[in-house]
C-alpha positions in Angstrom: 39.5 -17.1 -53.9 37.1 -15.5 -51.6 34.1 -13.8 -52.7 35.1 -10.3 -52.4 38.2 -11.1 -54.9 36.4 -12.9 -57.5 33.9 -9.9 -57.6 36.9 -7.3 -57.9 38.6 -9.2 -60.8 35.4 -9.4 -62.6 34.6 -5.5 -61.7 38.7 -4.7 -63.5 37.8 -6.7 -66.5 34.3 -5.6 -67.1 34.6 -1.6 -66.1 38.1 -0.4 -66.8 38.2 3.3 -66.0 41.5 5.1 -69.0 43.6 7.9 -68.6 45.1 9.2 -72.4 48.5 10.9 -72.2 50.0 12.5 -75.5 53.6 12.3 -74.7 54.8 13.9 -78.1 52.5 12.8 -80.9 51.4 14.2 -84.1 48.0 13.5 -82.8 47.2 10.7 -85.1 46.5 8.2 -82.5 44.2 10.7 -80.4 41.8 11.4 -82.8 41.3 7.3 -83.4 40.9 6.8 -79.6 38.7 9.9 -79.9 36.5 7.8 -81.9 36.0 5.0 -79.5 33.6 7.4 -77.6 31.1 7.8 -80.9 28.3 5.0 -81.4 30.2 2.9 -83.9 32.9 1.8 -81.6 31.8 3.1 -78.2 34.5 1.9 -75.8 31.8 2.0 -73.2 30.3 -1.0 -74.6 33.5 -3.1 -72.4 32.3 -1.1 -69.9 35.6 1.8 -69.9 35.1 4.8 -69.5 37.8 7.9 -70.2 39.0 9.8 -67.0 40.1 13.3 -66.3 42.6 12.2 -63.9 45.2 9.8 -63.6 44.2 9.9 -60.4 40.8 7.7 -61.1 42.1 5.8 -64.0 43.3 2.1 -64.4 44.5 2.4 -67.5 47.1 4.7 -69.1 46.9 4.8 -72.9 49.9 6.9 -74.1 50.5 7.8 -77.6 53.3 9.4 -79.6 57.0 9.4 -79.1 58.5 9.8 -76.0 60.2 13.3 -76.1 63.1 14.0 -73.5 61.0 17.1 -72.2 57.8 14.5 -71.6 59.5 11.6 -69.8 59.7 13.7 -66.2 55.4 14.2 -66.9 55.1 10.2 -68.0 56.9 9.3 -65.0 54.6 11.7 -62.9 51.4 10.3 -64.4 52.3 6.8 -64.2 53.1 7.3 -60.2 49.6 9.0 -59.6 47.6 5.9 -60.9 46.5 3.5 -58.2 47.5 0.4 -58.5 47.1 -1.9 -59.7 47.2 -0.5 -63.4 48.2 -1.0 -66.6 49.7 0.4 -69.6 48.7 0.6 -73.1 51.0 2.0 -75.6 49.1 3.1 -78.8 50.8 3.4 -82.1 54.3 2.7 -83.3 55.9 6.1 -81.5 55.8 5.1 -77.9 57.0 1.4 -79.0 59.9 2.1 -80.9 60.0 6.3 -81.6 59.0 5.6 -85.3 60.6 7.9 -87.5 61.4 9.8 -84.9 63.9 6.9 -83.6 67.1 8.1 -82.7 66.5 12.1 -82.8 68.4 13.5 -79.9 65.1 14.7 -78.4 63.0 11.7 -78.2 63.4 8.6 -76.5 63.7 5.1 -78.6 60.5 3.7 -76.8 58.1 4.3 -73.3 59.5 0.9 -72.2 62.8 3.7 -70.6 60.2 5.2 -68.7 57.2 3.0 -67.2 56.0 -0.5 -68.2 54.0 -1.4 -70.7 51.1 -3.9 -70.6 50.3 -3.8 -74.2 51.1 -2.8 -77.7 48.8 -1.3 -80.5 50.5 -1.5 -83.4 50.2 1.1 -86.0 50.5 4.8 -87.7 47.7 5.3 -86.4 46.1 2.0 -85.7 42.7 1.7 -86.0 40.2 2.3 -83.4 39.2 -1.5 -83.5 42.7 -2.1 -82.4 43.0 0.4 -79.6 39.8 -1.2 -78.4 40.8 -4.6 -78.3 44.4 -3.4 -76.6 42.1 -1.9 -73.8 40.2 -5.0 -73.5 43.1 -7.0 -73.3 44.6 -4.6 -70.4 41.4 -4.7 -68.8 41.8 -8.7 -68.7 45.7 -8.6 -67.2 44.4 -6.5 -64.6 41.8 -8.7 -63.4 44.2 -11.6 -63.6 47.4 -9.7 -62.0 49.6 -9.9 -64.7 50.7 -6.4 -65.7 54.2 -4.7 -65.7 54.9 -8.1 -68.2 56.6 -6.0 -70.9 58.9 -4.2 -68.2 62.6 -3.7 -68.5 64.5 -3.8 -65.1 67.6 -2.1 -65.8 65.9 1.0 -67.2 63.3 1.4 -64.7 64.8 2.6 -61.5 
């Protein structure tokens, strides 16, 4: 591994850069990862910092169930993040669509749409959680390894 490489894995693990999408939620799971920017959990202290644009980010955090009118925006968002990137999915609606599983406007899961890196469980989870799903992201990215969680058939 040449010099340059070893100094951009360590630059992904140490300074991830995240995007937040709400794809449907209640808002439950935003105002947790709104308090990883406060001084008691201060995602900064990894080194990530919240983006603007997808556009910038590494990470996409999304939270909430995936509703049929939000999958065309997920998909959108997903393709304007440089690779390589990862995906977070926070809270138990874009995992499995929570009690919202099996409504006829909302998708049983993000996996349908984009691949997912890692799972936070919870309703909401705690901010704790969130911050150690980012770190773990953080670390497949440096090492390559994202997309692990992907479905082939439903991704086309």
């Amino acid at each position: 591994m040449g010099l340059f490489s070893s100094i951009l894995k360590l630059s992904r693990r140490r300074s991830p850069w995240v995007y937040v999408l709400n794809a449907g939620s209640c808002n439950g799971c935003d105002i947790e990862i709104g308090s990883l920017l406060s001084p008691r959990y201060d995602m900064e202290q990894i080194g990530a910092l919240r983006q603007g644009s997808p556009k910038h980010a590494d990470i996409l955090l999304i939270t909430g169930p995936l509703t049929l009118r939000s999958a065309d925006a997920v998909r959108s968002i997903y393709a304007q993040i440089p690779e390589p990137k990862a995906v977070v999915a926070v809270g138990s609606c874009p995992a499995t669509g929570n009690v919202f599983a099996g409504s006829p406007t909302v998708e049983d899961g993000v996996l349908h749409v984009v691949p997912v890196d890692v799972f936070v469980p919870g309703c909401p989870p705690r901010p704790q959680a969130i911050l150690a799903g980012v770190q773990e992201a953080a670390h497949l990215l440096a090492e390559g390894k994202t997309g692990r969680w992907h479905k082939e058939k439903h991704h086309e």
